[in-house]
MARVEX-221388 format. One record per residue (C-alpha): y, x, z; residue in three letters. Coordinates in pm, whole numbers, plus 50000, padded with zeros to 5 digits. Each point is the difference from the previous one (the first is absolute). Layout:
% residues N
YXZALA ...
This chain:
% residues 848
735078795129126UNK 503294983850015UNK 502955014450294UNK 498884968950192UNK 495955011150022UNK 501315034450033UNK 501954993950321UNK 497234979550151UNK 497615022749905UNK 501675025950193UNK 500914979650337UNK 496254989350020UNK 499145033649976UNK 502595015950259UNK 498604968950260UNK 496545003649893UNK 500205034650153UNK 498575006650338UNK 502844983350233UNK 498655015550320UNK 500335038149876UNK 501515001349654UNK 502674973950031UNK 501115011250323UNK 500285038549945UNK 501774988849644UNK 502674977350267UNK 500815028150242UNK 500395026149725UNK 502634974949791UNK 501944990150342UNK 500485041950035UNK 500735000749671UNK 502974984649999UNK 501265012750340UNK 500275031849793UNK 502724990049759UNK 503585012350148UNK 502414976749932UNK 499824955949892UNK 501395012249720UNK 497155022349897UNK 498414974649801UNK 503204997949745UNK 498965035049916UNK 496424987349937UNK 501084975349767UNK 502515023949791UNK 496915028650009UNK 497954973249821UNK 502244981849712UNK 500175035349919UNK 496325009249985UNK 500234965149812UNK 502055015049725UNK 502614972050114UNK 503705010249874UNK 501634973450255UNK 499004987550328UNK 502324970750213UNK 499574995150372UNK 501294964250097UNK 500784996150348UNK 499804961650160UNK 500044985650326UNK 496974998950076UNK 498145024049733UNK 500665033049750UNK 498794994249666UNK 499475035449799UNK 499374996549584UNK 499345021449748UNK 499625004449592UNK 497065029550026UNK 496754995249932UNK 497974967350109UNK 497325000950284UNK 496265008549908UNK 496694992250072UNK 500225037650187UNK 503524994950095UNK 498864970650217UNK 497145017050129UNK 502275026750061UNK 501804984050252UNK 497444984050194UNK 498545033650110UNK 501635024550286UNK 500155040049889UNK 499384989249618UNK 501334993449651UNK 499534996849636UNK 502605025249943UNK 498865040350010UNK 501825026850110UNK 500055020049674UNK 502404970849866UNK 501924982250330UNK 501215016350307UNK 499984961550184UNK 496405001749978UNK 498064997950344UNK 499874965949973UNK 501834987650341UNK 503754993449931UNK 499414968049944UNK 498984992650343UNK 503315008250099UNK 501014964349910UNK 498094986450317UNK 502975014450250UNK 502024972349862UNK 498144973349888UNK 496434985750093UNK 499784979549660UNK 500815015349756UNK 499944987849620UNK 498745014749633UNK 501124987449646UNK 498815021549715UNK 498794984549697UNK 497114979650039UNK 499355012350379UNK 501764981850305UNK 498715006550331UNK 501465012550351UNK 499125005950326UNK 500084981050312UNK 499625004550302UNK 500144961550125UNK 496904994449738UNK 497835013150275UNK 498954986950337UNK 499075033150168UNK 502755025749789UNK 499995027150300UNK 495835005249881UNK 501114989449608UNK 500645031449773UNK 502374969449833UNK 502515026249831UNK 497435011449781UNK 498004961449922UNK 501804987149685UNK 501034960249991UNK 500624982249698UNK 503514976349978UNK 498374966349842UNK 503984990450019UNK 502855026149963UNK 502674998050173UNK 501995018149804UNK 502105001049646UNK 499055032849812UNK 501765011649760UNK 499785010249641UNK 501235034649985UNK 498335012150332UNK 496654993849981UNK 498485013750336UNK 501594982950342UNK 499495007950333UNK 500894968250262UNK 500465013850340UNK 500584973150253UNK 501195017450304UNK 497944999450372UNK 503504997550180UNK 503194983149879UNK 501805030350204UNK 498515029249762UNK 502544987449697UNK 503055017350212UNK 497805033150011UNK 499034999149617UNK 503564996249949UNK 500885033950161UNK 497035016249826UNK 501134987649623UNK 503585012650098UNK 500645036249846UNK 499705019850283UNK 496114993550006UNK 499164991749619UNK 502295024349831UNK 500945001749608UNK 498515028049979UNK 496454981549983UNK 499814994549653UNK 501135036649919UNK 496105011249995UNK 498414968549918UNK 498095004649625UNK 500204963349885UNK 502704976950267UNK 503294998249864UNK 501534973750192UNK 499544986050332UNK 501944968050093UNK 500504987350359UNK 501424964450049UNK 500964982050332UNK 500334966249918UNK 501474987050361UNK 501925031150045UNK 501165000249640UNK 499385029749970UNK 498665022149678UNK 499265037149966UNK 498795016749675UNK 498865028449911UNK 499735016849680UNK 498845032749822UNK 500865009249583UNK 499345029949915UNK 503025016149804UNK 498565033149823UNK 496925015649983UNK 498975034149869UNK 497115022150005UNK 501125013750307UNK 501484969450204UNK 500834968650019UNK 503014981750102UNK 500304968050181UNK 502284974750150UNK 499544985350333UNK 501964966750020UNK 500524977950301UNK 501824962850015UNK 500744978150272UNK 500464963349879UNK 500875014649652UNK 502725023050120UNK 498845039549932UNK 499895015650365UNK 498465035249846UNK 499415017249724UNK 498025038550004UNK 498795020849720UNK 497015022650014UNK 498435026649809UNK 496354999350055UNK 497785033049913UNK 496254995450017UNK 496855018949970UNK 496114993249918UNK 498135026150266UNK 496315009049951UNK 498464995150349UNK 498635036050109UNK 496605002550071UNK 500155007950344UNK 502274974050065UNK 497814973649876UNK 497235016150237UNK 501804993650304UNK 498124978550236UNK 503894988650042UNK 500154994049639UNK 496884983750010UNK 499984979450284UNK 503434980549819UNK 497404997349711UNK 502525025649781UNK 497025021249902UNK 499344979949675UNK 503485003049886UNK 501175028549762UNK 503684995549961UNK 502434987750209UNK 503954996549884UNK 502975013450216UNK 503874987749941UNK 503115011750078UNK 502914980050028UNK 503915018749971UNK 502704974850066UNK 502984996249743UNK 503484997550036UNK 502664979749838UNK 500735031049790UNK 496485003849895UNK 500185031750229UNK 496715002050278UNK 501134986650316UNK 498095006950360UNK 497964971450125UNK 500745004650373UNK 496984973250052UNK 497075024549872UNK 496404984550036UNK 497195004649911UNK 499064962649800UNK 496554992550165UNK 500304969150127UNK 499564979749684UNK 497195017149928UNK 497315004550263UNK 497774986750172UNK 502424984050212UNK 503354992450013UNK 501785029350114UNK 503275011050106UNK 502215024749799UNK 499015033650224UNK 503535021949939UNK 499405028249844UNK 503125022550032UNK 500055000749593UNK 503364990549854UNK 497964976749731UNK 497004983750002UNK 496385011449928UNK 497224974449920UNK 496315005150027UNK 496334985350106UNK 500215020650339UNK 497554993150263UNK 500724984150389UNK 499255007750337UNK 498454972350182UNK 502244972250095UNK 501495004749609UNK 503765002950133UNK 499615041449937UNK 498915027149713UNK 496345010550104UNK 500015039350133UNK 497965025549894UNK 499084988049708UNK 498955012849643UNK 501214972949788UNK 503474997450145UNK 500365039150012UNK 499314999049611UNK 502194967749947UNK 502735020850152UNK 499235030449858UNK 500074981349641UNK 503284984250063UNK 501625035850074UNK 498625008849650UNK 501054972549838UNK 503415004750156UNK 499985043449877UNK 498044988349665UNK 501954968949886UNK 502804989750202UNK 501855032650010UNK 499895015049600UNK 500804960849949UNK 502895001550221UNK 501175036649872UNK 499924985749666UNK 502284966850068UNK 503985005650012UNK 500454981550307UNK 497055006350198UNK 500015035049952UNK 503005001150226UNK 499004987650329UNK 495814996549986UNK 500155028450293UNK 501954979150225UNK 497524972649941UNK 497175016050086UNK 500815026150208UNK 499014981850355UNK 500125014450348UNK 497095000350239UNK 499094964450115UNK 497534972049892UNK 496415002549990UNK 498375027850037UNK 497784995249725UNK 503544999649749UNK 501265031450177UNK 497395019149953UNK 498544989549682UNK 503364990849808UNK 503105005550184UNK 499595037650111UNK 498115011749684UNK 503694986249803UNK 502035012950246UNK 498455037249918UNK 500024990949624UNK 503534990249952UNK 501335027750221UNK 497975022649760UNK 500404990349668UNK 502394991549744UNK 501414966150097UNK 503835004349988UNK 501964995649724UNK 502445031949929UNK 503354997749757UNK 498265005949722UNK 497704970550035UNK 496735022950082UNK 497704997450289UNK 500645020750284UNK 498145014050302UNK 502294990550320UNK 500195034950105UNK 501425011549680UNK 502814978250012UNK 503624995150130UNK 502024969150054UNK 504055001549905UNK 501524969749997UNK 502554992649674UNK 502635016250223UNK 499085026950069UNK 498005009049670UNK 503774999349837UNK 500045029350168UNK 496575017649936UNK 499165010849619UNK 496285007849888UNK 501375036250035UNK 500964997450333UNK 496494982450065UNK 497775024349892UNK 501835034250201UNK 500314982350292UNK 496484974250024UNK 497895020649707UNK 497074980349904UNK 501614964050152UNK 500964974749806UNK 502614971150077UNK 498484965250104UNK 501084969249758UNK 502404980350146UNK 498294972149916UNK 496855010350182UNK 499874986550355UNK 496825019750198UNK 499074996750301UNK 501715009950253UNK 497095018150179UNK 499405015349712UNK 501945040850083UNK 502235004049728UNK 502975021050070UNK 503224984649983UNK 503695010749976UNK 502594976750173UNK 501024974049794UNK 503825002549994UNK 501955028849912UNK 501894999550333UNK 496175005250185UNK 499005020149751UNK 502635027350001UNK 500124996650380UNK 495885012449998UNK 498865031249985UNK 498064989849704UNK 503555000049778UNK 500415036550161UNK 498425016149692UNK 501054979749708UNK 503535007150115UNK 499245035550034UNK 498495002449596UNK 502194978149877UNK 503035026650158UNK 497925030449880UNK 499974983749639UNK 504224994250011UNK 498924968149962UNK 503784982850018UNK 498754961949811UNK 497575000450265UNK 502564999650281UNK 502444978949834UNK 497124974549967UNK 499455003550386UNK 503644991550115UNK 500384974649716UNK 497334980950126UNK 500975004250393UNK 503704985249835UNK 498194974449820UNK 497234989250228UNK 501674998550373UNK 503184980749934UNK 501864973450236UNK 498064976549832UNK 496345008850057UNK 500515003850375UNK 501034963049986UNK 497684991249783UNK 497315016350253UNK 501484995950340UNK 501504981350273UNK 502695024650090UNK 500485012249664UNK 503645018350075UNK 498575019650305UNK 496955009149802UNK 501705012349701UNK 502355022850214UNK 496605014250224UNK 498515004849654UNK 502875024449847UNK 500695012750314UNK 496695013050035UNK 500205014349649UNK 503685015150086UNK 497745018950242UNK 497095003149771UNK 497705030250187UNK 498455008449690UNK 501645021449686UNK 500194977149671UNK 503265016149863UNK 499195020749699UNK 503185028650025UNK 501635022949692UNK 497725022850099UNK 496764980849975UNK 498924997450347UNK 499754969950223UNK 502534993050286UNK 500724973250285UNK 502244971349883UNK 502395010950318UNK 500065037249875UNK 501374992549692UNK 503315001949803UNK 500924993749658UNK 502655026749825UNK 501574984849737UNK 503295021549980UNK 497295030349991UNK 501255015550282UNK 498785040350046UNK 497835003550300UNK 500275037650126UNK 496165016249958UNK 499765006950377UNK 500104963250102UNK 498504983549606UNK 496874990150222UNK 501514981250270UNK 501634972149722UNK 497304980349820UNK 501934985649698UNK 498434964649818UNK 498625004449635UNK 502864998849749UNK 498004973949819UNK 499234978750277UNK 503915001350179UNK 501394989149680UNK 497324972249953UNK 501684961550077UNK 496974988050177UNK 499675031150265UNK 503814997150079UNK 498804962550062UNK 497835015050212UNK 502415021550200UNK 501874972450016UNK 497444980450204UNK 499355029650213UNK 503405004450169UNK 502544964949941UNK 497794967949913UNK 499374985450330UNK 499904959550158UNK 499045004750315UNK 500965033450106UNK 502325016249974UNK 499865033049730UNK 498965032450116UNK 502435024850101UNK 498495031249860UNK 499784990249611UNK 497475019849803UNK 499485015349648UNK 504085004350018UNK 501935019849802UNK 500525036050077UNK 503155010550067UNK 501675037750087UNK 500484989050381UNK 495914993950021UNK 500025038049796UNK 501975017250319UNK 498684983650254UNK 496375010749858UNK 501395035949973UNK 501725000250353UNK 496774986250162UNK 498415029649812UNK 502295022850146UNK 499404984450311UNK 496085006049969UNK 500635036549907UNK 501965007850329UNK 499575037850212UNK 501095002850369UNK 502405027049804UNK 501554972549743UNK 499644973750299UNK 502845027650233UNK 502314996649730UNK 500514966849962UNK 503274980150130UNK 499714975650218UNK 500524972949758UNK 497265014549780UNK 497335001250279UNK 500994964550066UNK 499284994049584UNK 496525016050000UNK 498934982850386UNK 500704968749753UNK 497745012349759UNK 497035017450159UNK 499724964750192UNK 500164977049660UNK 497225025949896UNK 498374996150314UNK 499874961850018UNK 498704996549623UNK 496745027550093UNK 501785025949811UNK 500255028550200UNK 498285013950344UNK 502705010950254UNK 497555025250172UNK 501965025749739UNK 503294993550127UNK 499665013250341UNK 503405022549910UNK 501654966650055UNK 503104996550236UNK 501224965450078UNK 504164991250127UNK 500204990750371UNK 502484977950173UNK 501975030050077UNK 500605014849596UNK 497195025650047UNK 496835004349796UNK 496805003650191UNK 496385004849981UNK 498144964249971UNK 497915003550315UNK 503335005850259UNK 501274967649834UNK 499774964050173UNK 500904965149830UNK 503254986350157UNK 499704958250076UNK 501664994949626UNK 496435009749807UNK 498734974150283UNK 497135022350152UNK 496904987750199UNK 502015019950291UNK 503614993350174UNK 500695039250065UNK 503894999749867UNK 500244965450240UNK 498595015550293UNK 502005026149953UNK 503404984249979UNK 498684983850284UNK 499765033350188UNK 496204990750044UNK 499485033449818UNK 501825033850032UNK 497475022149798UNK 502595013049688UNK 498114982749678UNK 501574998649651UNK 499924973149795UNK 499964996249614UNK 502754988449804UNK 500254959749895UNK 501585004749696UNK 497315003849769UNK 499084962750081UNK 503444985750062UNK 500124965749844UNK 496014991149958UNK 497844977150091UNK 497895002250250UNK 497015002249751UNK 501295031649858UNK 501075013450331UNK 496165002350105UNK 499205016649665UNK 502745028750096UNK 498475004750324UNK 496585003949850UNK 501355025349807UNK 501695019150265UNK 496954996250200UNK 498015014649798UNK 502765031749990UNK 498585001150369UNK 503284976250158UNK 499564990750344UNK 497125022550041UNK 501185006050338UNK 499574962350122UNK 497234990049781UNK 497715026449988UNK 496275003450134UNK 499835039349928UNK 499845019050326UNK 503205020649980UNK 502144966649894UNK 498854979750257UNK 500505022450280UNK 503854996149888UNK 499244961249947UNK 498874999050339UNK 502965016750183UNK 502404979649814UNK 497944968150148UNK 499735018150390UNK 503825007249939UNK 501214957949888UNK 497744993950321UNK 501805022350215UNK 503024986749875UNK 499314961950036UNK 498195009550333UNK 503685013850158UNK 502264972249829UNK 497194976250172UNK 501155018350300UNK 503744997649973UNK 499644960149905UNK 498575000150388UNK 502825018750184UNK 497705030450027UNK 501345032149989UNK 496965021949752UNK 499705035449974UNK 497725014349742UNK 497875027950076UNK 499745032549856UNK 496505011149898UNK 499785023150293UNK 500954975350238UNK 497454971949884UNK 497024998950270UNK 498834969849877UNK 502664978249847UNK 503084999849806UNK 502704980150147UNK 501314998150372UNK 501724968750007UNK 502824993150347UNK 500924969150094UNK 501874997550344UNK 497034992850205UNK 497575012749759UNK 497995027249789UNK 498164993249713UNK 497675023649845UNK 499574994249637UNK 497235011449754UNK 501094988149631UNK 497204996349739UNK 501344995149622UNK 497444982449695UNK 500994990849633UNK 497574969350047UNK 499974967550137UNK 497555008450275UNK 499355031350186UNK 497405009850269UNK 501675018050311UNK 498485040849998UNK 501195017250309UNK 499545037750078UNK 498535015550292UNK 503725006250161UNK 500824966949928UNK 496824978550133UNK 500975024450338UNK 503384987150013UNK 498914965849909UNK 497844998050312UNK 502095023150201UNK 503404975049960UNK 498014969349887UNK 502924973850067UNK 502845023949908UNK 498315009249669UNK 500794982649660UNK 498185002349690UNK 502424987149720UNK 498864993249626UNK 501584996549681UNK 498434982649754UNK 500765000849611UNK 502525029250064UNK 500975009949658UNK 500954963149862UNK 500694976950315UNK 499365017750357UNK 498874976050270UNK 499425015450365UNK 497854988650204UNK 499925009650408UNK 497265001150208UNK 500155019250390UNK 497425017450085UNK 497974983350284UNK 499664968549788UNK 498485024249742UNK 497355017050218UNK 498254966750073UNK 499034996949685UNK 496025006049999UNK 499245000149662UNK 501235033149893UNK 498755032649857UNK 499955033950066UNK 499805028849766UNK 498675034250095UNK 500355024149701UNK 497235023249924UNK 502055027850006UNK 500354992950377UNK 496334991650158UNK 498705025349770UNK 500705023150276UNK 499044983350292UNK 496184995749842UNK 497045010450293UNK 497254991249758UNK 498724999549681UNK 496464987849857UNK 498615001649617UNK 497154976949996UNK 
C-alpha cells in the first residue's frame, strides 16, 4: 500500500464510522482536548517531545507571517506513526521506552492552527478544517488528507516538516513571547536523550535564537554538558552541568497502584531519575536559584516548571494532577521517584562530590535547601538531606578528611595564626579546624570564632587561649599578638576600609588604650590590663609590701621593636583626635614608687596615726584616700576616724560639716546666711582642697566628702538629721517671713514658744495687726497643715490672720502670703484626725 492508499484508507475509515454517535462523541472529546493545554505555546513542547522520541539530534522552528514551520532530522513517519496520530488517547510508542506516549500532544497543534501540514518521507497529509462542510459534527483533527500539490520546499537534511498555517494573523505576537526565554528556557535540552540543537528563526523580525547542548566529559559516574544560547550569532549564555543519573527497578507495589495503573505505568520495570548540579566558571558547583522539577517536556502535556525549593534541578517521569499544571498527590510512583532521587543524591552525587577537589568544598551549600517548594520535594528529598548532611561527614577539615559538622570549628587564616594544633586539642578536644577552602552552609551549626583578631580577642572565646598560652610563659605567642595588631590596623587599612578613616583609626586604639580585657603577659607570667601596666627598664627595686600593685611588661616583649610600635599607637599616633592624656604601658619611674607607697600608707591609717598627723599631712592623705576612692580602690566606711578642716582652721567630724557655695552644692546655706536669712551657727568645710579645678572635679570632691557623711544635716532622710534639716528650713522661713515684714513698714515681733497660741509673728502697722503663721518646705510645692490652735485662731481672726509660705527654702526662698478668710473658703480641703486621738472617744465596737 503506498502513503497515498494508506492515508485514504484511513480517512474513509474515520468517515465511514457512525457520524450520528461515533463521530460526534470523537468531536466533543477533541474540542476538550485541546482546551486542556495551558499555554499557545504548549504545542512547541509537543514538537521538541517528539524529534526526540524520533531520535532527531536537531529540530528548527521557522516562524512566518502567516505560519510556523517546525523540522526535524529523527526518524521518518510510519505506517503506525500515521495511525498514531489520527487516534485521541493512543500511540505507537509504549511506556516502557517513551515518556511522550499517551498519544495526544499532537493535538495541541489545533489551538493555533486549523490546517495543519505533514512532510515525512513518502507521507504528506494535514488536516483541515475548511475540507468539511459541517466541521462542528466532523472529528476533522483526526481524518487524514493527502497534499496532491505541496506547498512547500523540504529540505534535505530535515526530513520530517510540520506546516502550521495559523487560524489568526494576531497569534504570531503571542508565539513570539512564548519562544522568548522566559517561557522556553535553555535548560530544555539539558534532559532531552537525543535533541542537541534547537534553532528558532524570525524572518520579519530578524531575529534568530539557538540553542545548543555538547557534552564535555563523561564518566561512570556523570556526565558533563554545555548549555549554549545565541541570539543572531552573538553568544547571550553559556551554563555547564553535571548530570548524575540512575536506572530504578519499579517496586512491586508501586506498579500495583491503581494510580500506577490507571497512567498505564504498571507494565514498566525501570524508570531513570537525573540530577542536574550547576557549574561555575571555576568548575566549582554553583546554586541554581531556579530549581524545578523538568516535567514539562516530558508528559503528557505540556507543563510548567512546578518550583521545587531545590537549589538544582531533578528530572523524572512523575505523574499530574488533573488539569497537568501540578505533581499528582498521594501517589506511589512519585513518592518512589522522589524517594530514588534522594538516593541517588546520598549514593552517587555525594561520594562523587567528596571525591572531586572543587566540589568537595561547597556541595553542602548546594544542597542544603530551606523549607519551601512542593511538598512532595520536602518531604521526600529536601528534609531527608537536610537530616543527612547535618549528620554525617560532609565538611572538609584541614587535613583534607571528611568531617561531621558538629565535630568541627571554623578559624579564619587570622585568627588560626594564632591557634596551634596544641592549643586545638586542650581547648576544643575531639574538633577539628574547617578548610578554609570549604564553604558549608550556613545553616549548617558549626561553631565559629570571630574572624579578626581584634573580635576575636575582644570574645570570651579568646579568654582561654590567652589564659594557656600565659600559663605556658608563652612570650612568641604574645609578641605574635601585638605584632600583628601593629601590622594589621595601620592608618592605611582604616582608609582602605572606611569613609572616615582618621576618626576610625583613633576610636579603634582608643578603645584598645582602654582595652577591658588582660592581654599583657608580665615578668611574672600573669596577664594584666594594657592601662595597668609599666615597663622597668632601668630595673628599678619595688619594695615587697607594694611588688603587687606594679604589673611590669615581659622583658622580652618591652624590648621587642614591634610592641614599642605598639605602645606607640596606644598613647601619640592620632589624626583626628587629639592623644590621650593618661599614656599607658609607661615607664616606671621612683615618683610612681612613692606615691604607690604613700597611698599604701594612706590605706593602712588608725584613728591613733590619723591624731598625729599635721595639718598639711591630713590634707596629703584626704588627697589620697579620694584618688583611691574614685578609681574603686578603697571603701571609706573604715575611715569613720576621719576629721575634715572647716572655714574656721578647726578639724571636725564629717557629719557637723556643710559645703560652703565654692564646692557649688544643690543648697545656698552659706548665701542665705550672709544674707541673714539664716542665724542657726553651721560650719562649713574648707575650699582649699579644690582650689583651682574644674567644675568636673569639684563634683567628684563632693562625692567624696559626701560619702564622709558632709552635709548630712541638710541632705539627710534619717530621722534624727532631718529633724535638724527641718528647723534650719522653719528658721530661713522665719527669717524671710520678718524681712517680708520690714520691706512693708511693719514693725514684727517674733514669738517665743510660750507665747505662740496659734501663730508665730505679730506684725504692727499703724492702723493694723497682722497675725502671722509661717510654714517652711525644701520643695517647690507644699500643702498648708495647720494644728488644732492654729485652725482656732484661723477662724477666730479670719481677716487678721496670715498664713505665709516659703518655698524652696534651702536654695532660693520664695514667700508666698495668703490671709486667712480667703483661705477658709476653700472647700476642697482635708482634715486629719489621728488615731491616737478618736481612739478614745470610741462608744462602739463590733467583730463580725
Amino acid at each position: 500500500m503506498t502513503p497515498k492508499e494508506y492515508i485514504e484508507n484511513i480517512k474513509s475509515r474515520q468517515i465511514n464510522s457512525d457520524k450520528e454517535f461515533i463521530l460526534d462523541s470523537l468531536t466533543g472529546a477533541i474540542d476538550r482536548l485541546q482546551k486542556a493545554f495551558p499555554r499557545y505555546g504548549s504545542f512547541l513542547m509537543e514538537f521538541v517531545q517528539n524529534a526526540d522520541d524520533a531520535k532527531s539530534k536537531s529540530l528548527k522552528i521557522n516562524i512566518q507571517e502567516d505560519a510556523i514551520r517546525i523540522s526535524n532530522n529523527g526518524n521518518l513517519f510510519s505506517e503506525e506513526d500515521v495511525k498514531s496520530i489520527c487516534k485521541v488517547g493512543r500511540s505507537s510508542k509504549t511506556p516502557k521506552d517513551y515518556i511522550g506516549y499517551l498519544g495526544v500532544g499532537f493535538k495541541a497543534v489545533f489551538l493555533i492552527s486549523e490546517c495543519p501540514e505533514i512532510y515525512s518521507g513518502g507521507f504528506r497529509f494535514k488536516f483541515d478544517k475548511n475540507a468539511w462542510d459541517d466541521p462542528s459534527h466532523t472529528p476533522w483533527q483526526v481524518i487524514p488528507l493527502w497534499i496532491n500539490s505541496p506547498q512547500v520546499e523540504l529540505s534535505d537534511d530535515y526530513i520530517t516538516t510540520f506546516n502550521l498555517p495559523l487560524k489568526e494573523i494576531r497569534l504570531i505576537e503571542k508565539l513570539r513571547e512564548e519562544i522568548k526565554p522566559a517561557y522556553l528556557s535553555d535548560r530544555i535540552l539539558l534532559f532531552l536523550r537525543n535533541v542537541k540543537e534547537i534553532e528558532i528563526t524570525d524572518s520579519s523580525q530578524n531575529y534568530k535564537r539557538k540553542i545548543t547542548k555538547s557534552e564535555l566529559s563523561k564518566t561512570s559516574d556523570y556526565e558533563v554538558y554545555q548549555i549554549q544560547e545565541y541570539e543572531n550569532e552573538v553568544l547571550r549564555n553559556q551554563d555547564r552541568w553535571v548530570i548524575f543519573r540512575s536506572s530504578c527497578s519499579v517496586p512491586q507495589k508501586v506498579r500495583e497502584d491503581y494510580v500506577t495503573k490507571e497512567w498505564e505505568r504498571g507494565i514498566v520495570d525501570k524508570r531513570e531519575v537525573l540530577v542536574a548540579f550547576k557549574l561555575g566558571d571555576e568548575d566549582n558547583l554553583v546554586i541554581e536559584r531556579k530549581g524545578t522539577a523538568h516535567i514539562g517536556v516530558f508528559s503528557f502535556l505540556p507543563l510548567k516548571e512546578i518550583p521545587s525549593g531545590l537549589n538544582f534541578l531533578i528530572q523524572a517521569d512523575f505523574l499530574t494532577a488533573p488539569g497537568r499544571g501540578e505533581l499528582a498527590r498521594e501517589c506511589l510512583w512519585n513518592n518512589w521517584l522522589a524517594e530514588e532521587i534522594y538516593n541517588l543524591i546520598t549514593s552517587k552525587c555525594i561520594p562523587t562530590f567528596l571525591k572531586h577537589e572543587k566540589w568537595k568544598m561547597n556541595f553542602t551549600e548546594v544542597l542544603y535547601s530551606l523549607e519551601g517548594g512542593h511538598e512532595l520535594f520536602e518531604y521526600y528529598i529536601k528534609n531527608p538531606i537536610r537530616q543527612s548532611l547535618e549528620n554525617t561527614a560532609v565538611l572538609i577539615a584541614e587535613d583534607e578528611l571528611p568531617a561531621k559538622a558538629n565535630e568541627l570549628i571554623k578559624v579564619e587564616k587570622e585568627v588560626r595564626e594564632l591557634i596551634t594544633d596544641e592549643d586545638l586539642q586542650s581547648l576544643y578536644p575531639g574538633k577539628k579546624i574547617i578548610h578554609n577552602d570549604c564553604k558549608p552552609s550556613s545553616y549548617l551549626k558549626i561553631e565559629t570564632l570571630p574572624q579578626d583578631i581584634y573580635s576575636f580577642i575582644s570574645s570570651s572565646k579568646s579568654d582561654e587561649l590567652i589564659k594557656r598560652k600565659a600559663e605556658l610563659k608563652d612570650t612568641e605567642w604574645f609578641l605574635k599578638l601585638f605584632s600583628m595588631f601593629v601590622d594589621k590596623y595601620t592608618h592605611s587599612y582604616f582608609v582602605n576600609y572606611y569613609p572616615r578613616y582618621n576618626v576610625e583609626h583613633d576610636n579603634f586604639w582608643d578603645r584598645m588604650h582602654d582595652f577591658y580585657k588582660p592581654i599583657v603577659l608580665t615578668e611574672d607570667n600573669i596577664l594584666a590590663k594594657i592601662d595597668e601596666c609599666y615597663t622597668n627598664p632601668k630595673r628599678l627595686k619595688i619594695p615587697e609590701p607594694i611588688k603587687n600593685k606594679f604589673k611590669i611588661v615581659h622583658p622580652e616583649l618591652v624590648k621587642d621593636e614591634k610592641f614599642k610600635e605598639f605602645i606607640k599607637r596606644l598613647n601619640e599616633e592620632r589624626y583626628h583626635y587629639p592623644p590621650p592624656e593618661r599614656k599607658v604601658i609607661r615607664e616606671l619611674t621612683e615618683d610612681d614608687i612613692k606615691k604607690v607607697l604613700k597611698e599604701q600608707e594612706t590605706v593602712e591609717l588608725t584613728p591613733e596615726k590619723w591624731e598625729q598627723l599635721s595639718d598639711s599631712e591630713k590634707i596629703e592623705k584626704i588627697k589620697y584616700l579620694k584618688n583611691l576612692w574614685s578609681t574603686n580602690l578603697l571603701s571609706l566606711k573604715d575611715y569613720n576616724f576621719l576629721t575634715l578642716k572647716g572655714k574656721t582652721g578647726e578639724w571636725l567630724k564629717p557629719d557637723s560639716l556643710v559645703f560652703p557655695k565654692e564646692y557649688k552644692p544643690e543648697h545656698s546655706i552659706e548665701i542665705l546666711v550672709e544674707k541673714g536669712l539664716l542665724d542657726i551657727p553651721l560650719k562649713f568645710i574648707s575650699p582649699e582642697l579644690i582650689e583651682g579645678d574644674s567644675d568636673d572635679e569639684i563634683r567628684k570632691w563632693r562625692k567624696f566628702f559626701e560619702e564622709l557623711h558632709v552635709d548630712e544635716i541638710v541632705d539627710s532622710e534619717e530621722k534624727k538629721n532631718k529633724s535638724e534639716k527641718n528647723k534650719i528650713v522653719q528658721r530661713i522661713a522665719i527669717l524671710a517671713a520678718l524681712q517680708y515684714e520690714k520691706t512693708k513698714k511693719r514693725e514684727p515681733k517674733e514669738l517665743g514658744e510660750s507665747e505662740k497660741l496659734g501663730y508665730d509673728i505679730e506684725s504692727k502697722s499703724e492702723n493694723d495687726v497682722r497675725y502671722i503663721e509661717v510654714k517652711g518646705t525644701s520643695e517647690s510645692s507644699y500643702d498648708i497643715f495647720l494644728t488644732v490652735n492654729e485652725f482656732k485662731t484661723l477662724r477666730d481672726k479670719q481677716d487678721k490672720y496670715f498664713i505665709y509660705v516659703v518655698i524652696d527654702a534651702l536654695r532660693n526662698p520664695i514667700l508666698y502670703g495668703t490671709q486667712g478668710d480667703r483661705l477658709l473658703q476653700i472647700e476642697d480641703v482635708k482634715i486629719i484626725m489621728p488615731f491616737s486621738k478618736w481612739k478614745d472617744v470610741i462608744d462602739e465596737e463590733f467583730q463580725p
